[in-house]
N, C-alpha and C positions, 0 to 999 in steps of 0.2 A: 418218506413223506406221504400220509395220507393226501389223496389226489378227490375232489368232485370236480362237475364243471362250473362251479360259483367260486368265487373267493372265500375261503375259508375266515371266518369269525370267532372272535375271543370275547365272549362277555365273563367279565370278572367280578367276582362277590364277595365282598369282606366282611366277614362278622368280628365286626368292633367289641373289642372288651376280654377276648379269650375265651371261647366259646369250651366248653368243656367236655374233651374225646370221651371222657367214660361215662360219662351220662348220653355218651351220642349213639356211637357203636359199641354195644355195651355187652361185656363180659359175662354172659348171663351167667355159664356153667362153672365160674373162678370166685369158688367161695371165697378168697382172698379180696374178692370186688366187694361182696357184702361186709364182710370185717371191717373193712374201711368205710363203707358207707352205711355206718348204721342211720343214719336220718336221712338222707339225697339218693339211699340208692334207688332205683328202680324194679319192684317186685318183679319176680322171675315169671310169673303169668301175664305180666301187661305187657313182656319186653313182647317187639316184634320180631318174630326169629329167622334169620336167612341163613343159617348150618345150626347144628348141634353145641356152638360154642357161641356165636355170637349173633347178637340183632338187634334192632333198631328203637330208638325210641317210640314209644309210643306215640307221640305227637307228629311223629313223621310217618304215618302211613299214605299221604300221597307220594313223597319220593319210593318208598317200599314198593310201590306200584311200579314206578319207573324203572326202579331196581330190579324187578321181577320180569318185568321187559329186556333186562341186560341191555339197560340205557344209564348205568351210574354205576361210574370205575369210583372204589372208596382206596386213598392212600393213607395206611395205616402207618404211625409211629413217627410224622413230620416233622421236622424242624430243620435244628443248625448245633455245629458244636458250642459249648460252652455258654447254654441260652441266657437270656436274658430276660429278670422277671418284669421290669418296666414297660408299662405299655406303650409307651413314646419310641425308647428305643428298639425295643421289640419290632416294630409297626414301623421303625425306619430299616431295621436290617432287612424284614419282609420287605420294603420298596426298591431299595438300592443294592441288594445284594452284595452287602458289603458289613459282614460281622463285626470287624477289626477297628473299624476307624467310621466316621459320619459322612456317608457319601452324600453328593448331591446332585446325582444323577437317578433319573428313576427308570427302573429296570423296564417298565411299558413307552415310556420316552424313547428308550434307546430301540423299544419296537416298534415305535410308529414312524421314528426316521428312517430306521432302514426299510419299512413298507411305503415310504414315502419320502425316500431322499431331498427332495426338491421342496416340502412342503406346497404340492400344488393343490393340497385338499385339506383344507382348514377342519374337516370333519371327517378326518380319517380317524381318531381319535374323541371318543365322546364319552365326557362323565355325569351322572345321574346325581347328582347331591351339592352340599352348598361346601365352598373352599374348593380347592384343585389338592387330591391326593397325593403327596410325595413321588407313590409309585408311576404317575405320568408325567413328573416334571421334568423338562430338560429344556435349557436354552436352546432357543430356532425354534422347536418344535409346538406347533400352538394344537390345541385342547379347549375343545368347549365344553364346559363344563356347567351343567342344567341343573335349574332348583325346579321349575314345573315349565315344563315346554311349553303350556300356549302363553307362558309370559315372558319366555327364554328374550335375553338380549341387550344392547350395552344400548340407551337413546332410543330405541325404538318405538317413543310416540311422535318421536320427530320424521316426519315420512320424505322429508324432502333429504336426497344424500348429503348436497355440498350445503345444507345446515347441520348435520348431524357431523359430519366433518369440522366445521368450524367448533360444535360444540366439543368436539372430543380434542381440538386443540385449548380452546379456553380452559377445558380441565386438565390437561397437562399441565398448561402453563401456571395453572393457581398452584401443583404441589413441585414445582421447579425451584421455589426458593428453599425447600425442606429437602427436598430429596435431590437436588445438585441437577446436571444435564447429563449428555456423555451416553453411554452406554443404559443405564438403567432406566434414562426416561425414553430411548429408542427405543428399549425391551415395552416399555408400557403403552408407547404409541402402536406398536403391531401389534400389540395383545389386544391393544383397544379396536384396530382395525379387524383384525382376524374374528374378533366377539362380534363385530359389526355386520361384517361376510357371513358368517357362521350363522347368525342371527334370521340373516334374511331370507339362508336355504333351509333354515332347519322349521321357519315357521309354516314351512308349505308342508311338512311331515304330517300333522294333523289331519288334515282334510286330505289327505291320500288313506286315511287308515281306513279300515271297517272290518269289523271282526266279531263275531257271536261268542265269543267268549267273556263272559264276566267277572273280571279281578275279582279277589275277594279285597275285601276295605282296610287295608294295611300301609306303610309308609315302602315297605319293600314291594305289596303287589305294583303299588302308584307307579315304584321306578320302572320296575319289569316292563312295565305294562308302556313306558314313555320310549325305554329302547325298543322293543316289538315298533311300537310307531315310527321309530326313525329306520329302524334297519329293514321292516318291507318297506320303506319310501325308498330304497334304492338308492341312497347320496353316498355312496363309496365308503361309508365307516367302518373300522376293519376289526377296531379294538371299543368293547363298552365298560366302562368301572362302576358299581355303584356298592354302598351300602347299607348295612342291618346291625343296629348297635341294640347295645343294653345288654351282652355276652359276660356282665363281670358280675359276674353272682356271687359277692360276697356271704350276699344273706338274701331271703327266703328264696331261694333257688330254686327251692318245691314247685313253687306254682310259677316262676320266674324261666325259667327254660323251656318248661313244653308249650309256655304261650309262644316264646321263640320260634320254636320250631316248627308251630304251628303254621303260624302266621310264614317263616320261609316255604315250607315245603310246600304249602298251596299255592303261594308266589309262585315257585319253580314250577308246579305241577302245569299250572295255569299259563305262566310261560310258553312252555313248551308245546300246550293246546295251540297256544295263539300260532306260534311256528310251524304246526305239526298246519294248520290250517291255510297258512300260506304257501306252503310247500318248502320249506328251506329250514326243514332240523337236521340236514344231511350236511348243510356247509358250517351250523353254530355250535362251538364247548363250552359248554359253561363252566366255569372254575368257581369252587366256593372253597375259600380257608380262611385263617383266623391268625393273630401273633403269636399265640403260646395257648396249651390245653392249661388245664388245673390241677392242682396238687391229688395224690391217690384219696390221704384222708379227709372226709368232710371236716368244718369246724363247728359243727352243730346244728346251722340253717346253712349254709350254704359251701363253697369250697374256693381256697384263696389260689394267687398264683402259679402257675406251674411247667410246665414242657412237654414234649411228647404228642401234640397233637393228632387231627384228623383230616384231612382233607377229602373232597366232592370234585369228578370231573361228570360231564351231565351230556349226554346228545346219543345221535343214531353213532358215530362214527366211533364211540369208545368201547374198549374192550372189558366191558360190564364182570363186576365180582369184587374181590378183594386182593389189594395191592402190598405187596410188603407185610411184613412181621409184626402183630401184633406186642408194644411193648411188654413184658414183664409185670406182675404186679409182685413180685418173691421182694421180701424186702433188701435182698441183696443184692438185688438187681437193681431197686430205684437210685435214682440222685437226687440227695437227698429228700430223698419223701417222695417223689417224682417220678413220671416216666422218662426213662429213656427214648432220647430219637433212635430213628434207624434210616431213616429216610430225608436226605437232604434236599430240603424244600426249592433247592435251583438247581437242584438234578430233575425234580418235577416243572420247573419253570424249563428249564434248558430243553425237556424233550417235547413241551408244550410248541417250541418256538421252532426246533426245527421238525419235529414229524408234522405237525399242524400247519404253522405258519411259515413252514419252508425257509428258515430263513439261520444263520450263524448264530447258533447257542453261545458260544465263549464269551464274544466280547458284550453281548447282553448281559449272562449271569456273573461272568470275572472266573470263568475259567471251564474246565471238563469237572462233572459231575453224574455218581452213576444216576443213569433213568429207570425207572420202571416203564414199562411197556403199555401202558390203557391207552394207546391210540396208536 
């Protein structure tokens, strides 16, 4: 277990849609790249190059920076057996680590209970975006979950408690004829209590912050920039999730990806400024991955479903370079049309959980899984 003397931090980043490995960390010297990419590929002079074989998009030269700092372990060749092209299921297998069947447990759920058995910190757990992600659901375990912090909160123009209280009973009782009593509306009474609690520590984060860093104007800088406010405020959050969608480039993918990536990698860069400025990129990893890469052949403007992805881990404490076996582009290699994983993606969750976060891999991911080593 990597050791500091702060609690160790997980901010998690999901690129919604299937972000696409070969246009990320990109093959530059595998004439077999360009064969397949005669419209999406990316010229061999614009690529960003970190060895003789491979390098980065273009659009990402603030992580390329980071990267050169040997501050971004890249896990090449991600997935699971017998992928899945649906982005639903895809994006549930990634949450519940559970390929086979529809779990409903989320694999960050089952790490905020065990970092907080008792739930005595309603914001040990906190997510940047609208809806509650799969990957943090778990019965007991409550999660706040933020659309814009300074307006974070469940009644909060009502400043008196024991009316905000009454109020948050009247709205049980109004969906009690539809939704029965019992179990499910207990579940919605403490959700609604804990959004309450959560509410009223998280709106002090704000006016704690100050920082010289200036996001740049993005929907992913905005979240970055809202966990940086809550995690130097110091409220004990252990685990952050947010996301960066529009990753399903069916078509004009051209100008569709590197705005992506633009818009992430200043996020993360700027991120990391703000961390780097309050002292504590020694204790945060950032994790950034995706449900599935995209197919090897483009379809003319852009490139459909696929496997094999790329993952990002990000901080002072990671073992900076390249992770795992770049997949095959030979076409006897692909499945069908596809990359091959090589790397099971809760072998990278499993060593996330116990070198990082110190805590039992198995019954998180559903079993032993080999790791790679970036931390």
């Amino acid at each position: 277990m990597v050791t500091t003397k702060k609690d160790p931090i997980l901010v998690v980043v999901q690129l919604t849609g299937g972000n696409d490995a070969l246009n990320t960390l990109i093959p530059y010297s595998d004439p077999l790249y360009y064969d397949n990419r005669n419209n999406v590929g990316i010229p061999q002079n614009q690529v960003l190059p970190i060895n003789d074989k491979f390098g980065f998009n273009p659009a990402m030269k603030p992580l390329k920076e980071l990267y050169d700092q040997g501050k971004v372990a890249v896990i090449q060749g991600i997935g699971y057996p017998n992928p899945n092209r649906s982005h639903f299921r895809s994006m549930d297998i990634w949450h519940t680590c559970e390929p086979d069947k529809v779990g409903t447990e989320g694999w960050l759920g089952r790490v905020t209970r065990d970092l907080d058995p008792k739930s005595e910190n309603v914001l040990t757990c906190v997510n940047f975006g609208r809806g509650l992600p799969r990957a943090l659901a778990l019965t007991g375990v409550p999660v706040a979950s933020v659309a814009v912090l300074e307006t974070y909160g469940l009644l909060t123009g009502i400043s008196d408690e024991s009316e905000r209280m009454e109020a948050l009973d009247v709205f049980s009782r109004m969906y009690a004829p539809t939704m029965g009593t019992g179990p499910v509306m207990d579940y919605l009474g403490q959700t609604g209590l804990d959004a309450m609690k959560g509410a009223d520590i998280l709106k002090t984060a704000p006016g704690k912050y100050q920082s010289s860093i200036e996001y740049a104007n993005s929907s992913i800088g905005r979240n970055l920039q809202g966990i940086a406010k809550v995690l130097t405020a110091d409220l004990g959050t252990r685990i952050f999730y947010t996301q960066h969608g529009g990753y399903d480039t069916h078509a004009s993918q051209g100008p569709q990806h590197p705005k992506l990536w633009t818009e992430l990698s200043q996020a993360v860069s700027d991120f990391y400024a703000d961390l780097k400025e309050h002292n504590t990129t020694d204790n945060v990893l950032i994790f950034v991955f995706t449900e599935f890469g995209r197919r090897v052949k483009d379809n003319g403007s852009g490139t459909d479903h696929g496997s094999g992805g790329v993952a990002f881990a990000i901080g002072d404490m990671v073992k900076g370079g390249l992770h795992g076996e770049y997949p095959s582009l030979a076409a006897d290699k692909l499945l069908e049309g596809d990359l091959h994983f090589n790397q099971d993606f809760r072998g990278v969750y499993g060593h996330m959980v116990e070198k990082w976060l110190g805590l039992d891999a198995a019954p998180v991911v559903g079993g032993n899984f080999s790791q790679p080593a970036f931390v």
